[in-house]
C-alpha positions in Angstrom: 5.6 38.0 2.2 7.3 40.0 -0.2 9.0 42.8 1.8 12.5 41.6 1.4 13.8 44.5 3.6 13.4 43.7 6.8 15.2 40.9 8.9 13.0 37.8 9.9 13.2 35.4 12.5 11.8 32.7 13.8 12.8 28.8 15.8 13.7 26.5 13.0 13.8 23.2 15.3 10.4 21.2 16.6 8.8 22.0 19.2 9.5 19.9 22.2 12.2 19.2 24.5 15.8 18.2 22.8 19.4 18.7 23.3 19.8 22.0 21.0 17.3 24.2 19.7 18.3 26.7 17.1 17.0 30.2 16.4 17.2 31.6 12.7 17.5 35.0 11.3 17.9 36.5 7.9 17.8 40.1 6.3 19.8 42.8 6.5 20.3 43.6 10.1 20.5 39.9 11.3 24.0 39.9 12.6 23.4 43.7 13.6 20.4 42.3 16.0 22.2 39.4 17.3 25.9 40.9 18.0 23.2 42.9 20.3 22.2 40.0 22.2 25.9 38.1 22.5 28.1 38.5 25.1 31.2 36.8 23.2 32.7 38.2 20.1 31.9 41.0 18.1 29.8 39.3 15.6 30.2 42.7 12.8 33.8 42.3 12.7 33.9 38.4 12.3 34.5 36.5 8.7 31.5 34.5 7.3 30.8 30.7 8.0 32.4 30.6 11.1 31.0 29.3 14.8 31.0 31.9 17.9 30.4 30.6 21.6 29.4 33.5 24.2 26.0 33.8 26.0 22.6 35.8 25.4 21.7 38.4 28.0 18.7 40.4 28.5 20.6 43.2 29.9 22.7 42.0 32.7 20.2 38.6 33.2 21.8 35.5 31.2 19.6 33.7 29.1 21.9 30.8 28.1 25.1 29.8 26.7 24.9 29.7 22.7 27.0 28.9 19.6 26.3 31.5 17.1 26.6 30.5 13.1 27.3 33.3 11.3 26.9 33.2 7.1 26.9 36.5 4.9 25.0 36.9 1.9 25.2 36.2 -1.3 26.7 33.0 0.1 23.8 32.0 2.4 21.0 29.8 2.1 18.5 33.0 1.6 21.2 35.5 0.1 21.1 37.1 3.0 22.7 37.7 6.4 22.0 34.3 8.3 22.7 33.8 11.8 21.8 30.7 13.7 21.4 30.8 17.0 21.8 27.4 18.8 20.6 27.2 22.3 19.5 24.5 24.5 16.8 22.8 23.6 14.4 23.7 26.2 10.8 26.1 24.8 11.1 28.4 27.4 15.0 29.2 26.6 14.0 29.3 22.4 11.2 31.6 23.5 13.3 33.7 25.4 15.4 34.5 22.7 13.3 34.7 19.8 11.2 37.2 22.1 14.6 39.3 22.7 15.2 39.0 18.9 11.7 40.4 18.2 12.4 43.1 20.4 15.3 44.0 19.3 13.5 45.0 15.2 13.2 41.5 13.9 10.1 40.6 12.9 8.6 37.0 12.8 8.7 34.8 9.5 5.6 33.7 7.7 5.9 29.6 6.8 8.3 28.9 4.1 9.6 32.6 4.5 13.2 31.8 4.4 13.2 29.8 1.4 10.8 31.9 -0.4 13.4 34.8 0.2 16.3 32.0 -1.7 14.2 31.7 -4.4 13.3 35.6 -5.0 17.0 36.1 -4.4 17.9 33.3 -7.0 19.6 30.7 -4.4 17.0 27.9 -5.7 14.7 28.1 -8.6 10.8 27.2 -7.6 11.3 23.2 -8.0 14.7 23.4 -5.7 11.8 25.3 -3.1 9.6 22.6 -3.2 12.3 19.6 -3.3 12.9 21.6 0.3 9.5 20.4 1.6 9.4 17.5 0.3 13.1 16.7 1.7 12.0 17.7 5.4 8.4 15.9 4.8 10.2 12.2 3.1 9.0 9.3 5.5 11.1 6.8 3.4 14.5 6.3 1.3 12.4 6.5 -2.1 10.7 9.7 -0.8 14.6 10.8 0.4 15.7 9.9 -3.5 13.5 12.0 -5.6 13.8 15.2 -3.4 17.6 15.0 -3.0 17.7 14.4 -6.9 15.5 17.7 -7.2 16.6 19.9 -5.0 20.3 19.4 -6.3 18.5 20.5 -9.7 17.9 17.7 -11.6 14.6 18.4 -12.3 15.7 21.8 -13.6 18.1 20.4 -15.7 15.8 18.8 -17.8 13.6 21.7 -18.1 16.2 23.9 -18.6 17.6 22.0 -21.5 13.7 21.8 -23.0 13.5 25.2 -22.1 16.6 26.3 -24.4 15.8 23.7 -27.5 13.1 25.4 -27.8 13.5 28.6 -27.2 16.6 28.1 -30.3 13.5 27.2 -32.4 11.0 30.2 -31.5 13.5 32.6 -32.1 14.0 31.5 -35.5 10.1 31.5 -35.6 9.6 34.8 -34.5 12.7 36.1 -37.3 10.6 34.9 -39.5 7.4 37.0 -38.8 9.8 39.8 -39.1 10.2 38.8 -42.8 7.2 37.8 -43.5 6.9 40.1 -47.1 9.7 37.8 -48.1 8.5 34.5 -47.4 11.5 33.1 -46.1 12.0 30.1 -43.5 14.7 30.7 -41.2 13.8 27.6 -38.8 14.6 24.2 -40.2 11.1 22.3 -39.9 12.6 18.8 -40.4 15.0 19.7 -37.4 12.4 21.2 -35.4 10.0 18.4 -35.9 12.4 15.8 -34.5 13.0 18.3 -31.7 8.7 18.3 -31.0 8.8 14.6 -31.3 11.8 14.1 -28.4 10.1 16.6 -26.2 6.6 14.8 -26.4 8.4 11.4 -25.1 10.6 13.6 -22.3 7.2 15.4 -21.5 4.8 12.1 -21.4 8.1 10.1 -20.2 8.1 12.6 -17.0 3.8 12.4 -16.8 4.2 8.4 -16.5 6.2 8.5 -13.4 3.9 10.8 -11.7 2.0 7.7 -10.7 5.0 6.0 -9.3 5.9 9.7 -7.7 2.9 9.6 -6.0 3.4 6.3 -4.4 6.9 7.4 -2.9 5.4 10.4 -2.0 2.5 9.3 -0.3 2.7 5.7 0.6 0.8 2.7 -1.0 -2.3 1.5 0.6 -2.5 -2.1 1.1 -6.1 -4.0 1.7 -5.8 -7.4 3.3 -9.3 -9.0 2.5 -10.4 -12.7 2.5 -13.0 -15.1 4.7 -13.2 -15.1 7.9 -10.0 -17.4 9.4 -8.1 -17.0 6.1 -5.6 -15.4 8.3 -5.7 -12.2 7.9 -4.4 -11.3 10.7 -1.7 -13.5 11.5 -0.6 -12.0 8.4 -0.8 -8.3 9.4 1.7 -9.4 12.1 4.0 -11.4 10.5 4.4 -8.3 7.8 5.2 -6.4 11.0 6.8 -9.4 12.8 5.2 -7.8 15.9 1.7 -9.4 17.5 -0.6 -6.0 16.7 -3.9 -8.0 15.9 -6.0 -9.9 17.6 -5.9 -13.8 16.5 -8.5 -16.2 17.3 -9.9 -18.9 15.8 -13.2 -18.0 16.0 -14.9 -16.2 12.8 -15.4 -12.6 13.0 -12.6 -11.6 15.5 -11.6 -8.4 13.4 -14.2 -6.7 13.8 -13.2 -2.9 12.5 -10.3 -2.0 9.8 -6.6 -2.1 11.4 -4.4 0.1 9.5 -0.1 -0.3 10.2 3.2 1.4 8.0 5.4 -1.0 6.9 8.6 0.0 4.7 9.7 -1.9 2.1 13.1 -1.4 0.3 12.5 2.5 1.2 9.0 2.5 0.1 6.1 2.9 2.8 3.2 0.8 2.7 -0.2 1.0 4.8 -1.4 -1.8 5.1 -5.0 -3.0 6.4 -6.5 -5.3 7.8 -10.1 -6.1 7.6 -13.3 -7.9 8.7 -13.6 -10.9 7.3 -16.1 -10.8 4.2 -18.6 -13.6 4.0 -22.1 -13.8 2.7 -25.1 -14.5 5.9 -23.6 -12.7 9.1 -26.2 -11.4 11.6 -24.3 -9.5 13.7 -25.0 -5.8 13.3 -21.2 -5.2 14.2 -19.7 -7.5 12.1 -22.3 -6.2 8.9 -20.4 -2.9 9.8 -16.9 -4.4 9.7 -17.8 -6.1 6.6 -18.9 -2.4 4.8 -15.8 -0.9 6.1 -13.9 -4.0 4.5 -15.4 -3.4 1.1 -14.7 0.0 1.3 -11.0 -0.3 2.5 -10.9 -2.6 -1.0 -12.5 0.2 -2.6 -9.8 2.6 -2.0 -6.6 0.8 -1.8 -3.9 1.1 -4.2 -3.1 -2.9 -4.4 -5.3 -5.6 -2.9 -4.2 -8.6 -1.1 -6.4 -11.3 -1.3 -5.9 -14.2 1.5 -7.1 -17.3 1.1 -7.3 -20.2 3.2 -5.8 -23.3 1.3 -6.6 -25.9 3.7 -10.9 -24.9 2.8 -10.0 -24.8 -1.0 -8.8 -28.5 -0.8 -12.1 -29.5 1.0 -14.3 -27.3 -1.2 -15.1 -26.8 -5.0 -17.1 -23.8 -4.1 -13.8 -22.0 -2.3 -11.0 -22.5 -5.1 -13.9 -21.2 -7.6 -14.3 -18.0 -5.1 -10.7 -17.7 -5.4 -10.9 -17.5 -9.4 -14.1 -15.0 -8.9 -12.1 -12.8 -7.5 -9.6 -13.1 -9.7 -12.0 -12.1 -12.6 -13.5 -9.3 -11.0 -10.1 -7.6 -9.8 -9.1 -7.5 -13.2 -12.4 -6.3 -14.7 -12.4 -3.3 -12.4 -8.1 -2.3 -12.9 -7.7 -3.5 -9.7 -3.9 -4.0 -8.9 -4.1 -7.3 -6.4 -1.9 -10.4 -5.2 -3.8 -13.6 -4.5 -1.9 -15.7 -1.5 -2.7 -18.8 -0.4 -2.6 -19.0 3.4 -1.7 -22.2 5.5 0.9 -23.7 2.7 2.2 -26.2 6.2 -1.3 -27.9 6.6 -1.4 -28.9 3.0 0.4 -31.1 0.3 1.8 -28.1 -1.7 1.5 -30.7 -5.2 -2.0 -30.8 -4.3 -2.7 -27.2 -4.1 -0.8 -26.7 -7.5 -3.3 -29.1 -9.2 -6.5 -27.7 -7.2 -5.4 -24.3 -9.0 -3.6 -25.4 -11.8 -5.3 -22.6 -14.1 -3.7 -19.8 -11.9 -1.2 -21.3 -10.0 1.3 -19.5 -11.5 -0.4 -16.3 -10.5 -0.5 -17.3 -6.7 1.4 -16.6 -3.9 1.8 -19.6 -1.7 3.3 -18.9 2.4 2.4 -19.7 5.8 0.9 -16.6 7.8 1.6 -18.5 11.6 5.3 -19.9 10.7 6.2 -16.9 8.1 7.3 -18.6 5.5 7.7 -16.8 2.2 6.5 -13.6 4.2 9.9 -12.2 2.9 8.6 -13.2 -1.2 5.1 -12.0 -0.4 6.8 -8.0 0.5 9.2 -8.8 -3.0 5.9 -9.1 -5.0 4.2 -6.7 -3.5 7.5 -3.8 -4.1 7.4 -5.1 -7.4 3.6 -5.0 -8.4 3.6 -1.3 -6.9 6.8 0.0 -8.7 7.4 -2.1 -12.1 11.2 -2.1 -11.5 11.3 1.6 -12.2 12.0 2.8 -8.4 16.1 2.3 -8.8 16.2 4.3 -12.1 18.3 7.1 -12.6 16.3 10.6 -13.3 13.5 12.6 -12.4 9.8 10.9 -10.9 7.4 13.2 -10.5 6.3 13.8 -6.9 4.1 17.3 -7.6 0.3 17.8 -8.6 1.5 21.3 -9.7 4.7 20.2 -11.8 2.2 17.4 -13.3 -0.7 19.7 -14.0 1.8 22.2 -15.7 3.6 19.4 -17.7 0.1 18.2 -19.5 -0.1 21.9 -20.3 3.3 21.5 -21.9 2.0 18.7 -23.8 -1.0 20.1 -25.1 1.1 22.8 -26.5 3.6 20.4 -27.7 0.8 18.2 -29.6 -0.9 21.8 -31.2 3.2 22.7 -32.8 2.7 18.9 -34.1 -0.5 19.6 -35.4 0.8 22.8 -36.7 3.7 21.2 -38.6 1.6 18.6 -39.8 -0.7 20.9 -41.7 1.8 23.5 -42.5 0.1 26.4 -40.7 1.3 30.0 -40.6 4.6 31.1 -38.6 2.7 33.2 -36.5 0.2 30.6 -35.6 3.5 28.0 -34.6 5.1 31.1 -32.3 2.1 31.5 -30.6 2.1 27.8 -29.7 5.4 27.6 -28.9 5.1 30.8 -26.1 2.2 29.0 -24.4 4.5 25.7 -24.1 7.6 28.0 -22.9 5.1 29.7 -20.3 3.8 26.7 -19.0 7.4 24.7 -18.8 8.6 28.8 -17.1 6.1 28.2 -14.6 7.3 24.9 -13.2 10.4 26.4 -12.3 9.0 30.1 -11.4 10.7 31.8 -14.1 7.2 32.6 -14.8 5.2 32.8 -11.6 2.8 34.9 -9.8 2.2 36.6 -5.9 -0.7 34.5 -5.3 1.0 31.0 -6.6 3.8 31.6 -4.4 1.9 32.9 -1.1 0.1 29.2 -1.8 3.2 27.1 -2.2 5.0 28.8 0.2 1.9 29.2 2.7 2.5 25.0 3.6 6.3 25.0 4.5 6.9 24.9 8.2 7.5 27.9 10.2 11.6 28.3 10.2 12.3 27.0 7.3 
């Protein structure tokens, strides 16, 4: 992947039928090997970032008629010479061509080849890379947030401004091993304390919002669990306002988990439904159902638990369920919203009093007539993200950036440590190069063959 020499190539659309289809190549002898192929303008002689129309022949046989975009490195998206073949979007045409390209001394591009090329040739350091994958792989407008904010460098930013604090500090460290006979400080330690101290928040600030990074990276599962007829699913479908479940008024209808996307404010949510949990079923189906329920609670990220008001008015033994649950959601760290189904069969006055304890805590709506469906996806936005979604800044998306920041962390807390028991320069530099290694290696100032051969390895093809 590292032979920089050659000229790649390779489809950068999906597969499938479509209206255009485009064919990408970069390297040296890009516009060399496609000015071979056009029948239009002489590609050698034209200025970069302009369009060509002409047609690509296999000898005298016409493939198809193309437009040809034509950039010239540096000022290309790999440093390169690009071209950009767009055809019609049929396979057999894009095959044709890229076969012709092949031919003609390109050779075919290994997944995330292109952009690994920009980032060896310094177009995008190795978190504007990723924020490329993650861009192309964003399934909501959060998602679409946090890798536009990265791959215009904002991430970077704040390293790079970590980065340099420190690096002021360590050189004054290091001076001072160099005059170590004279027992001299050159570095300030009440000014490089504070610095310490206002990198650990920025560090753990960045570390806390891996969690909510997560989320808008990979969706928040949402269990749906309750009795049987608490409405579970009448629920799934009004969150969907289409009729995707099964509803019946007989017990035990949902039978297996159902699992739908909904997107909230930007934010994607997978929510599912389950059996219906109660206590002395026989049926060896619905046991099954029952299992896959707990386990679907198990695993979620936030658990709704639905709750059939109308039975909580007639029974004792239901509304103390309802606080049961309560109690155990919070002993295990479960994040959870309790919602009281069938608020239009009830006096609403009553069912404040039946759970006056908690009342404040649930969520009163009408599955079958949707009402307060629209608060019920408000709390549930809120419980995930805490208000911090719309912030300005970085949010960590990346098990590598994360991983790599608790290593600046560690290193952080040892200078601390250092400072605080006034241990030898040499000891602090040391400290301070394994915290500027480890924030190098985020952005691939610091990197390796094999680490990029991995991250690169899950790009698409083309890109």
């Amino acid at each position: 992947m590292f032979n920089l020499n050659d000229t790649i190539v390779a489809i950068a659309t999906p597969p499938g039928e479509g209206a255009i289809g485009i064919i990408r190549l970069s390297g040296s002898d890009a516009i060399t090997i496609t000015n071979t192929l056009f029948a239009g303008k002489d590609l050698t002689k034209q200025q970069s970032h302009t369009l060509h129309f002409g047609k690509i022949k296999d000898g005298d046989k016409i493939i198809d008629e193309v437009v040809v975009s034509l950039y010239k490195g540096p000022k290309s998206y790999t440093g390169e010479d690009v071209t950009e073949i767009s055809c019609h979007g049929s396979d057999y045409v894009l095959e044709q061509v890229l076969n012709l390209c092949i031919e003609h001394g390109a050779r075919m591009a290994q997944p995330g080849e292109f952009t690994l090329r920009a980032f060896l040739k310094g177009k995008l350091d190795l978190t504007q890379a990723e924020a490329v994958a993650d861009l192309i792989a964003s399934q909501s407008g959060a998602a679409h947030k946090a890798a536009i904010h990265n791959l215009r460098g904002g991430f970077s930013e704040d390293l790079k401004e970590m980065r340099e604090q420190l690096i002021q500090f360590s050189a004054l460290i290091e001076l001072e091993l160099d005059f170590s006979q004279e027992d001299v400080e050159f570095a300030d330690r009440t000014k490089f304390y504070e610095l310490i101290q206002r990198l650990t928040i920025a560090t753990q600030q960045l570390l806390d919002s891996f969690r909510l990074g997560n989320v808008i990276k990979n969706g928040v599962s949402v269990a749906i669990i309750g009795r049987p007829n608490a409405g579970k699913s009448t629920l799934l479908n009004a969150l969907l306002n289409e009729e995707r479940a099964i509803v019946s008024d007989i017990a035990g209808t949902t039978r297996d988990t159902i699992e739908e996307v909904l997107n909230i404010n930007g934010l994607l949510f997978r929510l599912i439904d389950t059996a219906g949990i109660r206590e002395h079923s026989t049926d060896v189906i619905e046991l099954q159902g029952i299992e896959r329920s707990v386990a679907a609670m198990n695993k979620a990220d936030v658990v709704v638990y639905l709750f059939d008001l109308v039975e909580s008015q007639k029974s004792k033994v239901e509304s103390e369920r309802v606080l049961e649950q309560k109690g155990t959601f919070e002993a295990a760290g479960i994040k959870y919203l309790l919602v009281g189904n069938k608020v239009d069969d009830i006096d609403i006055n009553e069912a404040m009093e039946t759970f006056k304890p908690i009342a404040k805590d649930v969520l009163f709506i009408s599955a079958k007539n949707k009402e307060n469906i629209h608060q019920l996806k408000d709390a549930l936005y809120d419980l995930v993200t805490e208000g911090k979604v719309k912030q300005e800044g970085t949010i960590i998306t990346n098990a590598r950036h994360y991983s790599a920041l608790q290593e600046v962390l560690t290193s952080l807390h040892d200078i601390k440590t250092g400072l605080d028991n006034d241990i030898s320069s040499d000891l602090i530099a040391l400290d301070i190069r394994t915290c500027l290694y480890a924030l190098g290696e985020i952005t691939g100032e610091v990197t390796t063959e094999d680490k990029l051969d991995y991250i690169f390895s899950k790009f698409c093809i083309g890109k």
